[in-house]
C-alpha positions in Angstrom: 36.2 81.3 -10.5 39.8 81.0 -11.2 42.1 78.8 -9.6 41.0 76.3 -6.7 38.1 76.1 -5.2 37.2 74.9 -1.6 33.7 74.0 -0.2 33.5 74.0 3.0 31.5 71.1 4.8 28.7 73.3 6.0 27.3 73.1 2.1 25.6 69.6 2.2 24.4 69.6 -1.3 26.2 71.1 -4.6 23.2 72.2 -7.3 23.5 71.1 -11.0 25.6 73.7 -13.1 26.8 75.4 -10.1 30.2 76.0 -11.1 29.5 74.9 -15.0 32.3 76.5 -17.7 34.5 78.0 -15.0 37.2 78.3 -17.7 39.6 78.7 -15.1 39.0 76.2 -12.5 41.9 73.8 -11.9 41.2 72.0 -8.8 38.0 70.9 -6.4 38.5 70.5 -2.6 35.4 69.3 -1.1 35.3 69.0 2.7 34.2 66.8 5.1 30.3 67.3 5.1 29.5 67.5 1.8 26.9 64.6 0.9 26.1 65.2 -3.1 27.4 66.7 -6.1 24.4 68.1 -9.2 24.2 67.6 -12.3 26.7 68.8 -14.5 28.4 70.7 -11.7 31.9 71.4 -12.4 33.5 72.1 -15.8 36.6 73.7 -16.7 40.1 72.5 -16.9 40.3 70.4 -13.8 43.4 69.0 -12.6 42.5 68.2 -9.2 39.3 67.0 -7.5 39.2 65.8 -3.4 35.9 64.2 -2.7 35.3 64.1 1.0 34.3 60.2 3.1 30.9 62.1 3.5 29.9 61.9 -0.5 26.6 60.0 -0.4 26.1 60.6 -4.5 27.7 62.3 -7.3 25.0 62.6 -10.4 25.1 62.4 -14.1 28.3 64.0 -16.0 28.7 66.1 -12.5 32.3 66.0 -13.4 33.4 67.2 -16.6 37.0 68.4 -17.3 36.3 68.7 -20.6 33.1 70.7 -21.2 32.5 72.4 -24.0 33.6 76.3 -23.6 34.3 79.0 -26.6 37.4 78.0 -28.2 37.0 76.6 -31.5 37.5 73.2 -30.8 34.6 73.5 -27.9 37.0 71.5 -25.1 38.7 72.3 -21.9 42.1 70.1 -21.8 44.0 70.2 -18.2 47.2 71.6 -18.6 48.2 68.3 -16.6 46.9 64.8 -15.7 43.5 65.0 -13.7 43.4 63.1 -10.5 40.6 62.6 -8.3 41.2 61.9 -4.8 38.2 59.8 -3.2 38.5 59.9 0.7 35.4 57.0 1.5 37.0 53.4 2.3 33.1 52.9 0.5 32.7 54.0 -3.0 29.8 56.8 -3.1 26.7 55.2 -4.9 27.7 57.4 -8.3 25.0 57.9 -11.3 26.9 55.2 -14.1 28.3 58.5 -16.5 29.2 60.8 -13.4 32.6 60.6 -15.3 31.6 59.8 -18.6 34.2 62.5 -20.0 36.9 61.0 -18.0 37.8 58.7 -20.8 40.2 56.5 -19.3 42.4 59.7 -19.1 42.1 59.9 -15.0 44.1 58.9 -12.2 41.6 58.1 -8.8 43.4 57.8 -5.6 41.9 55.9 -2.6 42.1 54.9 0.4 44.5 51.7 1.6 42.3 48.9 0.9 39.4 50.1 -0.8 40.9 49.4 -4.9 39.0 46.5 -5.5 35.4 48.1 -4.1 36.1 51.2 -6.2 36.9 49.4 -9.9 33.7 46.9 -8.6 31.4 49.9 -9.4 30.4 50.9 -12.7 30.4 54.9 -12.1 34.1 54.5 -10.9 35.5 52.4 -13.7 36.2 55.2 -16.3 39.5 55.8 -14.9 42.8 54.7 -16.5 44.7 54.3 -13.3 43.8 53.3 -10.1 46.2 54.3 -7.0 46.4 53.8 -3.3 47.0 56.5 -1.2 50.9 55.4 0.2 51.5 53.6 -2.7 54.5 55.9 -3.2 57.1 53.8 -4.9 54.0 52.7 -7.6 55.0 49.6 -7.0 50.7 48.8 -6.8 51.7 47.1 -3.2 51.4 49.6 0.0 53.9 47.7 2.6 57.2 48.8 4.4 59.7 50.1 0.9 56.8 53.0 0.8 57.4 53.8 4.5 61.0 53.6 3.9 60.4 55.8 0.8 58.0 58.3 2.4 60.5 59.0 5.3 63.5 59.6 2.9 61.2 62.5 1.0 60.3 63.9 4.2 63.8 64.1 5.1 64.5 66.0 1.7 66.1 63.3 0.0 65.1 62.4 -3.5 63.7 58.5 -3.6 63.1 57.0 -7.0 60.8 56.2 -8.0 58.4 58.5 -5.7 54.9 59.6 -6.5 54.1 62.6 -4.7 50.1 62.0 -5.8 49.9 59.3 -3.0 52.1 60.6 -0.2 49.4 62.7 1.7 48.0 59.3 2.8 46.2 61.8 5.9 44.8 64.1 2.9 45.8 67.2 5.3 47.4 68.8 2.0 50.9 68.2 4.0 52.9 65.5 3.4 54.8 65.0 6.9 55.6 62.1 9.7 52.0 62.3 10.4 51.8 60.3 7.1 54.2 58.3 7.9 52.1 57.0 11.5 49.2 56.7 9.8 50.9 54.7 6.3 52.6 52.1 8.9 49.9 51.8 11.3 47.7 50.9 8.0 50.1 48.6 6.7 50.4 46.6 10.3 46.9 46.3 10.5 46.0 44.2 7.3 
């Protein structure tokens, strides 16, 4: 498998080494539906992972950007940063080394108001940066400057600082006004 892969929500369960040493996998979109990820599961040089609200569990080393694979050195690297977009407002109950290979070099992206239950588990705590989906000015607050920021990128301007890894706040894959509703109606209802 080369590329991006999507599972589509009809596939409840993911078996362990189902896509192991896919040498050419750079992203993961699981959709809405899908309830576990196996054992050892994906390998490869991952750049991109969505995990749908659905995730009930996610076993031991199931994700592993950095599996061992036949170049001398025996390890994937990402060409870029690996981020891992967790959809649940609850963290999925996770087996403690789920991410063991992660090594702090991980960026997970959650939804507005879920941070503190996400670093609060074990599994999840691997990561060395943990953002908020709106967050776009990386400012680690999600208040009116990112709605002000969002519109101006939608608009084609060029705010700075933007992070474009938070701005699909509706996780549609498009970043558009939509984002913008649901970003302010999240913000007014804290």
């Amino acid at each position: 498998i080369a590329g991006e892969l999507h599972i589509p929500g009809t596939v409840k369960d993911i078996s362990r080494y189902a896509f192991y040493n896919c040498k050419n996998l750079t992203g993961v979109v699981l959709e809405e539906g899908v309830q576990t990820i196996g054992y050892s599961c994906f390998s490869g040089p991952i750049a991109m992972l969505s995990l749908p609200a659905s995730l009930t569990y996610i076993y031991n080393m199931a994700i592993n950007p950095f599996a061992s694979g036949d170049s001398s050195s025996g390890i994937f690297v990402p060409e870029g940063d690996l981020y891992v977009y967790a959809h649940g407002t609850t963290p999925a109950a996770i087996n403690q080394f789920a991410f063991y290979y992660v090594f702090g070099e991980a960026h997970l992206v959650v939804p507005f108001g879920s941070m503190e239950a996400y670093k609060a588990e074990p599994g999840w705590s691997h990561f060395g940066e943990y953002l908020q989906y709106g967050d776009v000015n990386s400012d680690g607050n999600v208040n009116n400057r990112d709605v002000i920021s969002l519109r101006s990128y939608i608009l084609g301007n060029n705010p700075t600082p933007f992070n474009v890894n938070v701005a699909d706040v509706n996780g549609d894959g498009t970043i558009n006004n939509r984002d913008v509703i649901l970003l302010r109606n999240s913000i007014m209802n804290q």
